[in-house]
OpenMM code with the backbone's topology and positions (N, CA, C; nanometers):
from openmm import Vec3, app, unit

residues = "UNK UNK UNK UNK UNK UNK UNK UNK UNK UNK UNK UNK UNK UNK UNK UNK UNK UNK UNK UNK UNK UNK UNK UNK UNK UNK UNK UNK UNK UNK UNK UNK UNK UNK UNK UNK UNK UNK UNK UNK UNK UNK UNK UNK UNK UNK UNK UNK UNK UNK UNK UNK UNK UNK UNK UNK UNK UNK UNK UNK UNK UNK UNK UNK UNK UNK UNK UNK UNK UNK UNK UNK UNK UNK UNK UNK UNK UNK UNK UNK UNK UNK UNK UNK UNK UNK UNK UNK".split()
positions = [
    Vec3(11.5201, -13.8820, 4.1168),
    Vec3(11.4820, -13.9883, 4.2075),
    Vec3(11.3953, -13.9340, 4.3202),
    Vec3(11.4207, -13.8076, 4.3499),
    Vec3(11.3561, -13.7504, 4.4769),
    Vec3(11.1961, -13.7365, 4.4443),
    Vec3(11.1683, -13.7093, 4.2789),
    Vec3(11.0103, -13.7273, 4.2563),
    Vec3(10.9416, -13.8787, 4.2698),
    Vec3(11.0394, -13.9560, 4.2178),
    Vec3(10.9840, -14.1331, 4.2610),
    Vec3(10.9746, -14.1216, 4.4169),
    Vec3(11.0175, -14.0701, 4.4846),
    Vec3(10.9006, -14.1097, 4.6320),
    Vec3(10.7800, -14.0644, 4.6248),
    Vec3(10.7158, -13.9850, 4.5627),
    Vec3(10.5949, -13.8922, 4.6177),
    Vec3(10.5481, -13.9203, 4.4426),
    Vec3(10.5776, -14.0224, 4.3823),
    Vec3(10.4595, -14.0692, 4.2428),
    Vec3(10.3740, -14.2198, 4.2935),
    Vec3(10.2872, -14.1844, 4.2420),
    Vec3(10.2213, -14.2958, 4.3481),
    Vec3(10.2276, -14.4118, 4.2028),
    Vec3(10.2271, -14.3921, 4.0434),
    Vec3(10.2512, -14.4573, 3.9754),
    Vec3(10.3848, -14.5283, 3.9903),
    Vec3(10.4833, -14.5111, 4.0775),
    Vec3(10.6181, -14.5580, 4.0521),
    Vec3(10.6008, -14.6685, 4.1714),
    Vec3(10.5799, -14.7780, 4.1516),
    Vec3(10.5780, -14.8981, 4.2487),
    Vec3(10.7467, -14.9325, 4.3260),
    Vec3(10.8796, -14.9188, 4.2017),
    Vec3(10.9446, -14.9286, 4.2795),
    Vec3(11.0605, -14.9023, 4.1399),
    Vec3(11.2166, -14.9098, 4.2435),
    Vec3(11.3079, -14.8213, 4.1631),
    Vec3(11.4308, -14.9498, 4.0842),
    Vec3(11.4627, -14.9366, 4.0054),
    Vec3(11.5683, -15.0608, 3.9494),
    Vec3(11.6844, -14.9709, 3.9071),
    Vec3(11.7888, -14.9887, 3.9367),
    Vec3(11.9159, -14.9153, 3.8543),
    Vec3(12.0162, -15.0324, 3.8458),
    Vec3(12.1255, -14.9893, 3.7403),
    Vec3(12.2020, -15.0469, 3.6929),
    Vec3(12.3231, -14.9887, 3.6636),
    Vec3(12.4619, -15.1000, 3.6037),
    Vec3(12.5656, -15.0098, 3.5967),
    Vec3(12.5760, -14.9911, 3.4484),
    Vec3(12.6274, -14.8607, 3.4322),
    Vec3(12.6129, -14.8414, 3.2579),
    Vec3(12.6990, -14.8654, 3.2231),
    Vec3(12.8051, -14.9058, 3.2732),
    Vec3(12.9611, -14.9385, 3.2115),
    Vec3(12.9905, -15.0422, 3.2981),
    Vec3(13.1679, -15.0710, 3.3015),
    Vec3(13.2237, -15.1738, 3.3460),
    Vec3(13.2107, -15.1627, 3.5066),
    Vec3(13.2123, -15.0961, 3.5387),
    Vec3(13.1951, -15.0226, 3.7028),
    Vec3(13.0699, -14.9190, 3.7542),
    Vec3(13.0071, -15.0361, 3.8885),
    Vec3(12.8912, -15.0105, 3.9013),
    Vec3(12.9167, -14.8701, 4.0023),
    Vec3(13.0145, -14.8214, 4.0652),
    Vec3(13.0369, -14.7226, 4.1815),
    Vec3(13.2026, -14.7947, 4.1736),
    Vec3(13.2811, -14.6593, 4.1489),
    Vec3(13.4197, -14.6616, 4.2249),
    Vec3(13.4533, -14.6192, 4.3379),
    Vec3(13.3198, -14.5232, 4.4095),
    Vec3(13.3811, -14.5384, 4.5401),
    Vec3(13.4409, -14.3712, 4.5022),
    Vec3(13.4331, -14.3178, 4.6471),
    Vec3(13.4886, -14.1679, 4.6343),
    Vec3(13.5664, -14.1182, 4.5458),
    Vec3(13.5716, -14.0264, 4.4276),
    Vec3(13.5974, -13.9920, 4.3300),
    Vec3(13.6981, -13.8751, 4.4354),
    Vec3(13.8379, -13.8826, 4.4531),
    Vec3(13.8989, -13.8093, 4.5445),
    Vec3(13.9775, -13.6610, 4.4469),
    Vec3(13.9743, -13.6862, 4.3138),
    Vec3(13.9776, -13.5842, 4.2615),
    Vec3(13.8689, -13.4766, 4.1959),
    Vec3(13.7203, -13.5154, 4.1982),
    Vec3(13.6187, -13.4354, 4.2142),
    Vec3(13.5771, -13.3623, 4.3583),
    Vec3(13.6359, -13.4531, 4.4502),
    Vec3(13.6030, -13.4128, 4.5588),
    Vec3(13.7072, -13.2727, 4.6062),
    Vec3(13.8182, -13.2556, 4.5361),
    Vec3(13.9498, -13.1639, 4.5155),
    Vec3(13.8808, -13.0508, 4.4485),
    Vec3(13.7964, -13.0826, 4.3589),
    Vec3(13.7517, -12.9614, 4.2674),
    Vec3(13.5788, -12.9463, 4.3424),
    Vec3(13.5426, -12.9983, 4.4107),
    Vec3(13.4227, -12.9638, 4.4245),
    Vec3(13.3648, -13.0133, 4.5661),
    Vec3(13.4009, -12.8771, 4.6385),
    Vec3(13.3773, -12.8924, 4.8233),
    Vec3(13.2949, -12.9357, 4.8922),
    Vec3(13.1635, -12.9471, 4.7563),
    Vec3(13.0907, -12.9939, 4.8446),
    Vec3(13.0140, -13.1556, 4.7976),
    Vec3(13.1080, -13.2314, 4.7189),
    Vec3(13.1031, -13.3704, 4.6837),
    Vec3(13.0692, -13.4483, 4.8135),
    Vec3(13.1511, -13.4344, 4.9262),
    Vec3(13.1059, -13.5226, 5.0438),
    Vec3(12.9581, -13.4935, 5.0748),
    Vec3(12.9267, -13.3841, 5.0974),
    Vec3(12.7565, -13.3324, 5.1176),
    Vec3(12.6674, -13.4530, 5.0065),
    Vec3(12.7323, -13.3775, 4.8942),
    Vec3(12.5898, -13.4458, 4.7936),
    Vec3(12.6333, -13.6461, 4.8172),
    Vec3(12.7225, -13.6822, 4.8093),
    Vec3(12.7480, -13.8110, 4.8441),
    Vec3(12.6939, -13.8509, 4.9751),
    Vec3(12.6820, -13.7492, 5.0507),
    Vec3(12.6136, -13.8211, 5.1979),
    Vec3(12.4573, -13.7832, 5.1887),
    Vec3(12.4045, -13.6996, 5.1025),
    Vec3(12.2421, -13.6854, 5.0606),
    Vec3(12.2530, -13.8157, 5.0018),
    Vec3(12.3001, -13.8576, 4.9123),
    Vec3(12.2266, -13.9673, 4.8435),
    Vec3(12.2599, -14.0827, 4.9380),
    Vec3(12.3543, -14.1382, 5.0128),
    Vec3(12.3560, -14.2457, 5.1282),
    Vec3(12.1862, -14.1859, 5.1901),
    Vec3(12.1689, -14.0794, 5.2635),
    Vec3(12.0924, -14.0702, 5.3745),
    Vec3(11.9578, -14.0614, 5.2514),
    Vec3(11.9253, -14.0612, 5.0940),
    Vec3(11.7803, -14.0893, 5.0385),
    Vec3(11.7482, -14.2047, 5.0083),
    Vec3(11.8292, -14.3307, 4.9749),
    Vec3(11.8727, -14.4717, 4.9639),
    Vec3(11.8348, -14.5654, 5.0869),
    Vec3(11.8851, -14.4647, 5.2277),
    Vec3(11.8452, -14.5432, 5.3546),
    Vec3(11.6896, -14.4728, 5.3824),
    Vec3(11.6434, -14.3505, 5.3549),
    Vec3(11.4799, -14.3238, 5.3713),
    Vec3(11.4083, -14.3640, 5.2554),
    Vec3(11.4377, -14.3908, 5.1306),
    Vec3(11.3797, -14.4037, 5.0611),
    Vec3(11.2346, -14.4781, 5.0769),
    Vec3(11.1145, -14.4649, 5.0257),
    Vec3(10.9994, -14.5502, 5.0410),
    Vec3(10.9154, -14.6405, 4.9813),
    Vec3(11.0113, -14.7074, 4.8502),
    Vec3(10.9731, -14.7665, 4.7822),
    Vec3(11.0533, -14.8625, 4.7436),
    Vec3(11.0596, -14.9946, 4.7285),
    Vec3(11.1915, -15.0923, 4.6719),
    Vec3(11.2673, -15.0517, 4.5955),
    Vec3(11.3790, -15.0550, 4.6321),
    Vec3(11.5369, -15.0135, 4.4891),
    Vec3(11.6092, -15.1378, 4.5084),
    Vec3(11.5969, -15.1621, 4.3322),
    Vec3(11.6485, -15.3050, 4.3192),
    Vec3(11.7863, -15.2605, 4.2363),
    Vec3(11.8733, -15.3260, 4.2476),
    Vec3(12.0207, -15.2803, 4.1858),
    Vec3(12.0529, -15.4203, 4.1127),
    Vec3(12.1605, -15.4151, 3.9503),
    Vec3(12.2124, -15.4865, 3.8991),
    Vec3(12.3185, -15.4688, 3.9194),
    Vec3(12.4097, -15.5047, 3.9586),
    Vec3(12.5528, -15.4653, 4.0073),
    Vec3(12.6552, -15.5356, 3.8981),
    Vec3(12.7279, -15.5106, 3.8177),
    Vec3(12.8433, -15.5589, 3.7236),
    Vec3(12.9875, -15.4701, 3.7316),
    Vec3(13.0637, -15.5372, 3.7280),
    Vec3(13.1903, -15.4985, 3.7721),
    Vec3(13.1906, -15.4541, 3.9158),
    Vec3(13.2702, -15.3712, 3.9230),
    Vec3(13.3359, -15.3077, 4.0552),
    Vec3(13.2576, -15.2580, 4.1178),
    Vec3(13.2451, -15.2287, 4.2404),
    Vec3(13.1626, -15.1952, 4.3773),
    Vec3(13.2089, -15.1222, 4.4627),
    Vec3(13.2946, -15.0812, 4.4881),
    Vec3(13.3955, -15.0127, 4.5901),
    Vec3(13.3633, -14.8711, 4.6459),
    Vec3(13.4009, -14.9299, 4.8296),
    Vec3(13.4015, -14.7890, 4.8817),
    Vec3(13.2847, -14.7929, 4.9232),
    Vec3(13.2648, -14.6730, 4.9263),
    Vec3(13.0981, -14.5717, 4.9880),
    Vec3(13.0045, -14.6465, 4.8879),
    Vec3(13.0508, -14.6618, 4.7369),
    Vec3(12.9164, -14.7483, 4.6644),
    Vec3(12.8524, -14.8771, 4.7213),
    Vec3(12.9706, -14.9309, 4.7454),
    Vec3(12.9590, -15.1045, 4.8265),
    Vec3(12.8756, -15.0273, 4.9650),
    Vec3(12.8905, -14.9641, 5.0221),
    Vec3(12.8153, -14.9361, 5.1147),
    Vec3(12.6731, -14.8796, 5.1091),
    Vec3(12.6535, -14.7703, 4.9987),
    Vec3(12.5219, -14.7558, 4.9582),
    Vec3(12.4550, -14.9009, 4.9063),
    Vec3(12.5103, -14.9652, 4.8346),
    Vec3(12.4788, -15.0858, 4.8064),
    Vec3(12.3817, -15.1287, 4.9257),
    Vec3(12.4751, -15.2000, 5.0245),
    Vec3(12.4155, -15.2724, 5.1287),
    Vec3(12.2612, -15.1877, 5.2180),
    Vec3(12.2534, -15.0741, 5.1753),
    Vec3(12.0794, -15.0380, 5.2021),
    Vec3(11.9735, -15.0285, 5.1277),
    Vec3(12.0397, -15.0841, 4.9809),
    Vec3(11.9080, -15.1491, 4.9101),
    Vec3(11.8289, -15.2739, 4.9211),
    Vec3(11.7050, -15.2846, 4.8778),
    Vec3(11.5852, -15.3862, 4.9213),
    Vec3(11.6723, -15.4952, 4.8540),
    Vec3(11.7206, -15.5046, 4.7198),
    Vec3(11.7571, -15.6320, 4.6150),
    Vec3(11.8758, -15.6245, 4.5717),
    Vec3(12.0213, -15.6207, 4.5858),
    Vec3(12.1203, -15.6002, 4.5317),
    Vec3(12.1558, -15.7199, 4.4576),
    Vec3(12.1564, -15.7253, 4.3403),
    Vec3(12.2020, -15.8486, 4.2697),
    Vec3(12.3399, -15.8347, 4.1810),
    Vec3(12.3901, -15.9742, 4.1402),
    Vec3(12.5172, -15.9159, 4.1031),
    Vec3(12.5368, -16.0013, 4.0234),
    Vec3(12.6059, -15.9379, 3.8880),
    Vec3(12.6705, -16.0469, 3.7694),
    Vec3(12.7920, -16.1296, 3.8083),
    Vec3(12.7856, -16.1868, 3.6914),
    Vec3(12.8962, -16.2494, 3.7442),
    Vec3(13.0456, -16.1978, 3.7634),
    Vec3(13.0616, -16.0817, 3.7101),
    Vec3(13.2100, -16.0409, 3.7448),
    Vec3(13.2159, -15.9108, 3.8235),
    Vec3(13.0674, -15.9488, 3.9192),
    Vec3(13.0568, -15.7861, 3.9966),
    Vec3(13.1396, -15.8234, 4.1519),
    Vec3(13.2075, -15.7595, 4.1634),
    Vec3(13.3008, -15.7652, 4.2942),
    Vec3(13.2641, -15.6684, 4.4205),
    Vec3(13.2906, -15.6741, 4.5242),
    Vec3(13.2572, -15.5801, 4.6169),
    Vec3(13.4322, -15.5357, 4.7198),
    Vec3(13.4260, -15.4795, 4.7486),
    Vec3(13.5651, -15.4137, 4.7601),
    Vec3(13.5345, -15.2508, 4.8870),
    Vec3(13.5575, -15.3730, 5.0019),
    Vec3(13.5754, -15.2105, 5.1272),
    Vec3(13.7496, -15.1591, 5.1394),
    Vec3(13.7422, -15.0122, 5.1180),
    Vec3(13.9329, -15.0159, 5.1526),
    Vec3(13.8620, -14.9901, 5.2771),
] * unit.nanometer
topology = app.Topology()
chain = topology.addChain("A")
for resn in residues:
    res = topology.addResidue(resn, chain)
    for name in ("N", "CA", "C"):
        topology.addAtom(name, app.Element.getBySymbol(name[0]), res)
């Protein structure tokens, strides 16, 4: 994703969820095995909010957490019908 800012062919970014759940939200047992999960989870919040090109999101199923929150600094967040949003 970090090369889609600086392609001047890439007008703008679309992602989606590949399964039933679009973001569960802090993975608290990767974060147990791997110290520096909060880092790379707070790079991608802080490339989402600089980003320089539209990121449009399909959102299906679940939302939760830090995802529901990355969520809310995209240009287009759209949502199926059984996509939920969920702050603990």
């Amino acid at each position: 994703m970090l090369s889609y800012q600086f392609d001047n062919s890439v007008e703008n970014v679309f992602i989606q969820s590949k399964e039933a759940v679009f973001s569960a939200g802090i993975d608290f047992k990767r974060m147990a095995e791997d110290k520096s999960y909060l880092d790379k989870a707070a790079a991608v919040a802080i490339l989402l909010a600089k980003f320089n090109k539209p990121i449009f999101a399909n959102v299906s199923g679940a939302c939760k957490g830090a995802g529901a929150y990355m969520l809310s600094m995209l240009n287009m967040p759209l949502g199926a019908k059984n996509c939920f949003l969920k702050l603990d």
